[in-house]
C-alpha positions in Angstrom: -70.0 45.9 7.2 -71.4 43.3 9.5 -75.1 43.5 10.1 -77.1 40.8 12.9 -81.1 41.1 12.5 -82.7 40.2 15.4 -86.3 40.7 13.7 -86.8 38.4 10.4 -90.4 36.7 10.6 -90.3 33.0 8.9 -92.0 33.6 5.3 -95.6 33.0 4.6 -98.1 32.6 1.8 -101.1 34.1 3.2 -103.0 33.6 0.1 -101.8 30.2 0.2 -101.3 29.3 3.6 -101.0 25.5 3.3 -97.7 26.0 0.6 -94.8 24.2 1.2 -92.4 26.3 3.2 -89.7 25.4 2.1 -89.1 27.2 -1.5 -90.1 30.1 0.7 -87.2 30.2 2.9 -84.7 29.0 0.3 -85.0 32.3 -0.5 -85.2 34.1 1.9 -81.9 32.8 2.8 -80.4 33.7 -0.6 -82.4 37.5 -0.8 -81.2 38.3 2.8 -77.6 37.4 2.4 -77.4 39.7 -0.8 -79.2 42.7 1.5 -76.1 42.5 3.8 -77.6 40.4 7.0 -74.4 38.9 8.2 -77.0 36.8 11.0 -80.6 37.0 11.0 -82.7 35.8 13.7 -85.9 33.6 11.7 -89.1 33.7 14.4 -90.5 31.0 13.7 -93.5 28.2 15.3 -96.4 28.5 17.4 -99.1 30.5 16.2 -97.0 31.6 13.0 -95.6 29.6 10.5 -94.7 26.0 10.4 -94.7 24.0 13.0 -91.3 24.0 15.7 -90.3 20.6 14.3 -90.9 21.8 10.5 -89.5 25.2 11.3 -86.2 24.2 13.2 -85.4 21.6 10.5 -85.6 24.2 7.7 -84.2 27.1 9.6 -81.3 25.0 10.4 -80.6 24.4 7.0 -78.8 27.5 6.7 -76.5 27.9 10.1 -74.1 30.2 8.2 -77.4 33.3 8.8 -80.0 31.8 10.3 -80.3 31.5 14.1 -83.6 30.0 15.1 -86.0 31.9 17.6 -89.1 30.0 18.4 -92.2 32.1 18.9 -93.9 30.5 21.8 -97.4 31.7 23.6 -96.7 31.5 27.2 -100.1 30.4 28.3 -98.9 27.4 26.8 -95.4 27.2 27.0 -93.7 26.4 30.2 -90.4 26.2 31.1 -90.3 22.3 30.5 -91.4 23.4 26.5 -88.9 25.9 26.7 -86.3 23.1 27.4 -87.9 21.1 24.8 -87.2 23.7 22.2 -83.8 24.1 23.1 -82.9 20.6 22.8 -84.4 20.9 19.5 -81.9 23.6 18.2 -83.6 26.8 19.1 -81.9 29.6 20.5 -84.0 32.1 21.3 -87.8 33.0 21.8 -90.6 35.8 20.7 -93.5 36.5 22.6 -97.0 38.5 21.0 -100.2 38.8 21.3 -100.5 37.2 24.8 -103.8 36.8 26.6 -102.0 38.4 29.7 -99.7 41.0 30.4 -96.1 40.2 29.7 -95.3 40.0 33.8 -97.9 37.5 34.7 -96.9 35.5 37.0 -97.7 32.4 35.5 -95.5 33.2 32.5 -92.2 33.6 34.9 -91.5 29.9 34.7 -91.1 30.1 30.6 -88.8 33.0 31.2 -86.6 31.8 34.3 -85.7 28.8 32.1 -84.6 30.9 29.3 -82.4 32.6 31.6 -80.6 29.5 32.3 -80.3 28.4 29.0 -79.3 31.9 27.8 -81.9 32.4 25.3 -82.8 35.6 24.4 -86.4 36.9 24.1 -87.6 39.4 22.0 -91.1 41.2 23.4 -93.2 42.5 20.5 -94.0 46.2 22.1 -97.7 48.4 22.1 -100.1 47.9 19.2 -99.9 45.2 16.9 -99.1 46.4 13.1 -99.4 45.5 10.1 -102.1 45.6 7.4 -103.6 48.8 6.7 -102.0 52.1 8.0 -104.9 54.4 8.4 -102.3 57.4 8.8 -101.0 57.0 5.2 -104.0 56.0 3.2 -107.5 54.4 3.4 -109.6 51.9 1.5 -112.0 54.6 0.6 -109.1 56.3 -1.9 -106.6 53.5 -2.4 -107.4 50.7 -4.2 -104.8 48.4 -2.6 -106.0 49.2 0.5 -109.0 48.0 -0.5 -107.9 44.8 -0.9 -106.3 44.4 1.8 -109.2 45.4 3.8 -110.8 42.5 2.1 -108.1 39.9 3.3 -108.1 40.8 6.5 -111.7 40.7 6.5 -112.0 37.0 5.0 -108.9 36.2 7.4 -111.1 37.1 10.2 -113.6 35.0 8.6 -111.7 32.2 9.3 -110.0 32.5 12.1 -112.2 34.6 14.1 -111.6 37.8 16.2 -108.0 38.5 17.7 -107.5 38.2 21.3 -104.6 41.1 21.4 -104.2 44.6 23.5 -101.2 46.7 23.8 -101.4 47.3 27.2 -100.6 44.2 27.8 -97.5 44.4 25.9 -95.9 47.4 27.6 -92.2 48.4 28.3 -93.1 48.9 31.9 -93.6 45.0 32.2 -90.0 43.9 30.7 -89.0 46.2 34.0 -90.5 43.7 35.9 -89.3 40.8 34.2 -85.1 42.1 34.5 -85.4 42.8 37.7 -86.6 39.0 38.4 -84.1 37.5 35.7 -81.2 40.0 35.5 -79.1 37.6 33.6 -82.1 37.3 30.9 -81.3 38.8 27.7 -84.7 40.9 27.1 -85.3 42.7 23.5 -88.0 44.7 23.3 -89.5 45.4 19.8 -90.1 48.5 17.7 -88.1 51.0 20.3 -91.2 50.1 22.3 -93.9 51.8 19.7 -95.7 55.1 19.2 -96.6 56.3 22.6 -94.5 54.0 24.7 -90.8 55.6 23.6 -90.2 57.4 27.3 -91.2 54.0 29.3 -89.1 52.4 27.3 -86.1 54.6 27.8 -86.7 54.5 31.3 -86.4 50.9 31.5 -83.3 50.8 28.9 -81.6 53.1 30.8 -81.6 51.6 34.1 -81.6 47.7 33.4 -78.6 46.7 32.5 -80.2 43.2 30.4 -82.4 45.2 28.5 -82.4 46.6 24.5 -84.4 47.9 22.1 -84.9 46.9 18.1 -85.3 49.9 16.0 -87.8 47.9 13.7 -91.4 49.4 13.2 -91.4 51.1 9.7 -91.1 54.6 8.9 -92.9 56.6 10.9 -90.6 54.8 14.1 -87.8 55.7 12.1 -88.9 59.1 11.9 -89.6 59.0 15.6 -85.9 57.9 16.2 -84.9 60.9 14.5 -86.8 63.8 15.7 -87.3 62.7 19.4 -83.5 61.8 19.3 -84.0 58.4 20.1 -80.7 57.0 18.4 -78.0 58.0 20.9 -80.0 60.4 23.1 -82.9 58.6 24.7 -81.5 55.8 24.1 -77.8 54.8 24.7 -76.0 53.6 21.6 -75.5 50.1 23.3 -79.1 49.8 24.3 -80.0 49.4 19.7 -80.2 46.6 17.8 -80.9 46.7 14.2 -84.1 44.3 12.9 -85.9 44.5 9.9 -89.2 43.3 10.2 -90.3 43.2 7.0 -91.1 41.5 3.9 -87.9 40.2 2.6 -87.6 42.1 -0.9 -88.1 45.4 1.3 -84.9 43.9 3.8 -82.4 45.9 1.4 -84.5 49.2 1.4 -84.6 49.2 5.1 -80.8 48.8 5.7 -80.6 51.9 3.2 -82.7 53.6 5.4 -80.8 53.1 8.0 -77.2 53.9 6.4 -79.4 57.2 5.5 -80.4 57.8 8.9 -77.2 56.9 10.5 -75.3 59.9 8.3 -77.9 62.3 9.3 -77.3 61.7 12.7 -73.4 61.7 12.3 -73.0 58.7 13.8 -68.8 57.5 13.9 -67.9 54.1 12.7 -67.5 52.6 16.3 -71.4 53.7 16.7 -72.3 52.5 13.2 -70.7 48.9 14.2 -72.8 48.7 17.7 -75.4 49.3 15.7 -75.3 47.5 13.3 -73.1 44.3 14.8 -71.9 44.1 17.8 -75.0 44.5 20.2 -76.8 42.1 18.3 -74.1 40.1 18.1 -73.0 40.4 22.0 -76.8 39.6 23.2 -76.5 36.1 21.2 -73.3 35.3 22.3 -71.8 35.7 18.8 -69.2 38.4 20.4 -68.0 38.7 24.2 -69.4 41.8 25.3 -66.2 44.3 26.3 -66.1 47.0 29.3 -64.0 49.8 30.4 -61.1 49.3 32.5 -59.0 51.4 34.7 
């Protein structure tokens, strides 16, 4: 079994955010490979992680799994950059947290270029995660929770407040962005995220440069199964597999998925879509195939 990532976040030390990187990634490298990721997409640069000339030269150390994807802010990055980071060796871009919605005009440049180049770009989708999920547990009854609490808190101590909002992450703006770059290759995070799952089906369904990761955790995963967003909702060829996670959890995840994949029945043409072949097709790894007469 063949399995492309399109979601694997360069490693970092956030208790000791100045480490060298490199150790880090060594093995990353070797821990994903014995998970089962055939190719993993490493987001890398910008705001997170090394820097792009430190990250691409590490990254690129491992071309056998590793394709590079540069995380870029787009009030910064213009199509020029985006050149710039192709010449350098990336393939691919991620976009988060911006300061405007996703289809500001201003950003169009960054994202007409990475249609000609054929880079990909993955759209992180609705709330930003991580950290504490108030739905499981709370610092009030967990003591790790607790703790965590109190990173975040000296985090934003240093760094001060995040300038983030969901709204202007939405589904409803990669719409706007396929219908100006049809031949861009758009992923959109997370099967869009909690409340966002119809917009995002909407927009899947009718634009044909448009797909969805099924990273997020387990309560997405959950979604995907009761609202019947693995091959209802969403077409089979509109999924991508990415893991989004710590890397010692990568394994756990793909178990999940095996699990979720024999609940739903899926065949093994479906399974390899899933789990290859999209993935795959979207970074020009496989030439995407189409019914004939």
């Amino acid at each position: 079994m063949k399995i492309f990532d399109v979601h694997i976040h360069f490693p970092r030390d956030f208790q000791n955010p100045d480490a060298d990187p490199e150790p880090m990634l060594d093995r990353m490298a070797e821990v994903a490979a014995k998970a089962g990721v055939t190719k993993g997409c490493v987001l890398t640069g910008g705001r997170f992680g090394p820097s792009y000339e430190v990250g691409i030269r590490l990254v690129s150390k491992y071309p056998e799994i590793f394709i590079p994807v540069a995380v870029i802010d787009p009030e910064d990055i213009d199509g020029d950059a985006v050149q710039r980071l192709w010449d350098m060796g990336y393939r691919g871009l991620k976009l988060i947290g911006v300061a405007r919605p996703y289809d500001e005009p201003d950003y169009m440049p960054a994202y007409q270029k990475a249609e000609q180049l054929g880079m990909p770009i993955l759209f992180h989708m609705g709330v930003i995660g991580g950290g504490i999920d108030y739905s499981i547990t709370h610092p009030r009854r967990d003591a790790l929770a607790a703790q965590m609490l109190d990173r975040q808190r000296a985090m934003q101590g240093r760094m001060g407040p995040r300038n983030a909002g969901a709204g202007r992450m939405s589904p409803l703006h990669l719409d706007t962005i396929a219908n100006k770059f049809p031949n861009l290759r758009i992923i959109g995070a997370h099967i869009g995220n909690q409340g966002n799952y119809e917009y995002s089906a909407s927009v899947a369904r009718w634009r044909h440069n448009v797909w969805f990761d099924m990273s997020g955790g387990e309560t997405i995963e959950r979604h995907a199964i009761e609202r019947k967003l693995i091959g209802g909702e969403f077409g089979i060829e509109k999924l991508v597999f990415g893991s989004d996670c710590p890397m010692d959890e990568i394994r756990a995840h793909i178990d999940r998925f095996e699990m979720m994949y024999d609940l739903l029945e899926l065949d093994d043409d479906a399974r390899e879509r899933l789990w290859w072949r999209n993935g795959a097709e979207i970074y020009g790894l496989e030439e995407p195939s189409f019914a004939r007469e």
